[in-house]
C-alpha positions as CSV (number, residue, x, y, z in Angstrom):
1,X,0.0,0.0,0.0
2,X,1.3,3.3,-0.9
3,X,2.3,6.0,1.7
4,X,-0.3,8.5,2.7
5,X,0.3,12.1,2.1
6,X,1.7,14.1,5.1
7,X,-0.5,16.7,7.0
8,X,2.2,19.5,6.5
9,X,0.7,18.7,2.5
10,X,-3.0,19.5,3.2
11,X,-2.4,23.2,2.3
12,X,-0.6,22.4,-0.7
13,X,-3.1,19.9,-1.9
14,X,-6.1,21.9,-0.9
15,X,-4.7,24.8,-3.3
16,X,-3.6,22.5,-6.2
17,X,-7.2,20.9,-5.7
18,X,-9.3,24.4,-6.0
19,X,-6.6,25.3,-9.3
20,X,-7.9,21.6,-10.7
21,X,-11.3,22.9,-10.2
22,X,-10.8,25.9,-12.2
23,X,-8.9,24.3,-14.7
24,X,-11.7,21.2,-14.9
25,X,-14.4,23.8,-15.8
26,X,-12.6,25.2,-18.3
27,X,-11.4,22.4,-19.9
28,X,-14.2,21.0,-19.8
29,X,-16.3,24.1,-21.4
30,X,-13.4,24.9,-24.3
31,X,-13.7,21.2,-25.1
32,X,-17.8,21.3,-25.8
33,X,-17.1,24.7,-27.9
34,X,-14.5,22.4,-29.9
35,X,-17.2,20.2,-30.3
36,X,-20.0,22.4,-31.4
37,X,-16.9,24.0,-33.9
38,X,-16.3,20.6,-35.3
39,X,-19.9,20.0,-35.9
40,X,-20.1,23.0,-37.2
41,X,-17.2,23.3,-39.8
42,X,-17.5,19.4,-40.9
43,X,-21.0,19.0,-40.6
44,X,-22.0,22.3,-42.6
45,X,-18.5,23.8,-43.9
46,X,-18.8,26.9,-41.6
47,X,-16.3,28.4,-39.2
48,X,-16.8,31.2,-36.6
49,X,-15.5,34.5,-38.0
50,X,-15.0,37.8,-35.4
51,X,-14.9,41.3,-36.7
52,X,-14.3,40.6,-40.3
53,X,-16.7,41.7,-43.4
54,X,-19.1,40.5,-42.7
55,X,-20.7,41.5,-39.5
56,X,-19.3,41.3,-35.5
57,X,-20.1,37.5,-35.6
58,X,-20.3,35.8,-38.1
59,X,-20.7,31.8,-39.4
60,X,-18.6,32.2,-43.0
61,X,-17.2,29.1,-44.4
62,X,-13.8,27.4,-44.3
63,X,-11.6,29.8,-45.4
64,X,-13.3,32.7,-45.6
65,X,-12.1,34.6,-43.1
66,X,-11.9,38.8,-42.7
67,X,-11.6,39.0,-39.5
68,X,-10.3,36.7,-36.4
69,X,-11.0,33.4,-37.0
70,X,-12.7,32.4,-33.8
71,X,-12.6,28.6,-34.5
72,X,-9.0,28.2,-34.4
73,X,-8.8,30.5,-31.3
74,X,-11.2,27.7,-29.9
75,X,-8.7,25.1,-30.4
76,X,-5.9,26.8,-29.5
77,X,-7.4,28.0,-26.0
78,X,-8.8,24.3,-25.2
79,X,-4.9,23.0,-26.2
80,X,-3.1,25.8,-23.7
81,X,-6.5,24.5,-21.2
82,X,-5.6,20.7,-21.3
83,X,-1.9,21.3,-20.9
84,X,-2.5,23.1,-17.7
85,X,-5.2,20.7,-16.6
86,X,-2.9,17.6,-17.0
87,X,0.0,19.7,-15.3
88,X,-2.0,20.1,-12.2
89,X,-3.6,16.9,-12.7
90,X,-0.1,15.5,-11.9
91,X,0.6,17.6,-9.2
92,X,-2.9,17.0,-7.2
93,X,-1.7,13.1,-7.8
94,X,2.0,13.4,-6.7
95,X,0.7,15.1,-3.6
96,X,-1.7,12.5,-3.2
97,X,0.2,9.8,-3.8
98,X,-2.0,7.7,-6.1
99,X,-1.3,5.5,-8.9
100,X,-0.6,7.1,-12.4
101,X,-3.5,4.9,-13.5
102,X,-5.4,7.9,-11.9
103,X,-3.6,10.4,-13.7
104,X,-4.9,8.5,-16.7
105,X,-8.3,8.2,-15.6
106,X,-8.2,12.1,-14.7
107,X,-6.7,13.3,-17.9
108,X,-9.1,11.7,-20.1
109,X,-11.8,14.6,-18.6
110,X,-9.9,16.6,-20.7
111,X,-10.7,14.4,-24.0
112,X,-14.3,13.4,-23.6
113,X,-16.8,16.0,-23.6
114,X,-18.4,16.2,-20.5
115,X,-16.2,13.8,-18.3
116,X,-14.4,16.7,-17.1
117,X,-17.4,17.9,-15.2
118,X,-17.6,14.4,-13.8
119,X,-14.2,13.7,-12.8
120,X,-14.3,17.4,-11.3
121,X,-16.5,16.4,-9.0
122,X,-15.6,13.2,-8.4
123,X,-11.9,14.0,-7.8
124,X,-13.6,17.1,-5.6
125,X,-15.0,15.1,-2.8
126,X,-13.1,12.0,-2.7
127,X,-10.2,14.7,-1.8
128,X,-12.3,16.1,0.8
129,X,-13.3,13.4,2.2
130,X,-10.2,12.1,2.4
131,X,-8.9,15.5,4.0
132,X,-11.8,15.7,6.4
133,X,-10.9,11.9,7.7
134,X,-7.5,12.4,8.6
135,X,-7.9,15.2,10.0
136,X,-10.7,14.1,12.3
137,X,-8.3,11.3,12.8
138,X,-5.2,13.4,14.1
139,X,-7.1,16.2,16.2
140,X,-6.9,14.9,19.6
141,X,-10.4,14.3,21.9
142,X,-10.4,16.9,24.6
143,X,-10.3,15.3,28.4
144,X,-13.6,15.8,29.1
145,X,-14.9,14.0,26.4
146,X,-13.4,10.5,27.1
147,X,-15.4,10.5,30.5
């Protein structure tokens, strides 16, 4: 059985924990406007188009771009998202000590829409659970309270 984390940790993990959270959502969201992007310039040949000819917003097809061409930043932004999620993924692990089949099973919320809400959540209070139980565990019962 592997090691448990020392209690001079909780801080640490506490913090890395609330960035995972942060960096779940947003995964998690950049990944379902890939998603809708996909289905939108495969399905129907049209890419999201910002501040060109043709309006503020616009739907223009592939290539046709005047302005900023919102798909890519989409993919772009979810890429720079998942790097950082599987960075603090690691982290919140290491800390942790669990197996790097967990990292696995973590960093796949980054690659199937929706999971990353799940795992969020999940991950969210198995941690604090965890936290919550050691350290009921290591606060000592007052006198009193043993009579």
């Amino acid at each position: 059985m592997p090691a448990e984390p020392r209690t001079s940790d909780f801080p640490k993990i506490r913090r890395t924990l609330a960035i995972y959270r942060v960096l779940a959502y947003a995964t998690g969201v950049m990944l379902l406007i890939l998603v809708v992007e996909m289905i939108l310039k495969y399905g129907f040949g049209l890419e999201a188009d910002l501040g060109g000819a043709n309006g503020f917003l616009a739907l223009v097809p592939v290539d046709g771009h005047t302005g900023i061409n919102l798909s890519l930043v989409a993919q772009i932004a979810h890429g720079y998202f998942y790097l950082a999620y599987l960075v603090v993924d690691f982290v919140l692990i290491t800390f942790l000590r669990w197996p790097i089949t967990r990292f696995l099973l973590i960093a796949a919320g980054g690659v199937v829409p929706l999971l990353s809400f799940f795992t969020e959540r999940r991950i969210t209070r198995e941690v604090g659970d965890y936290l919550a139980s050691r350290e009921a565990a290591a606060t000592p019962v007052p006198s009193e309270a043993r009579h």
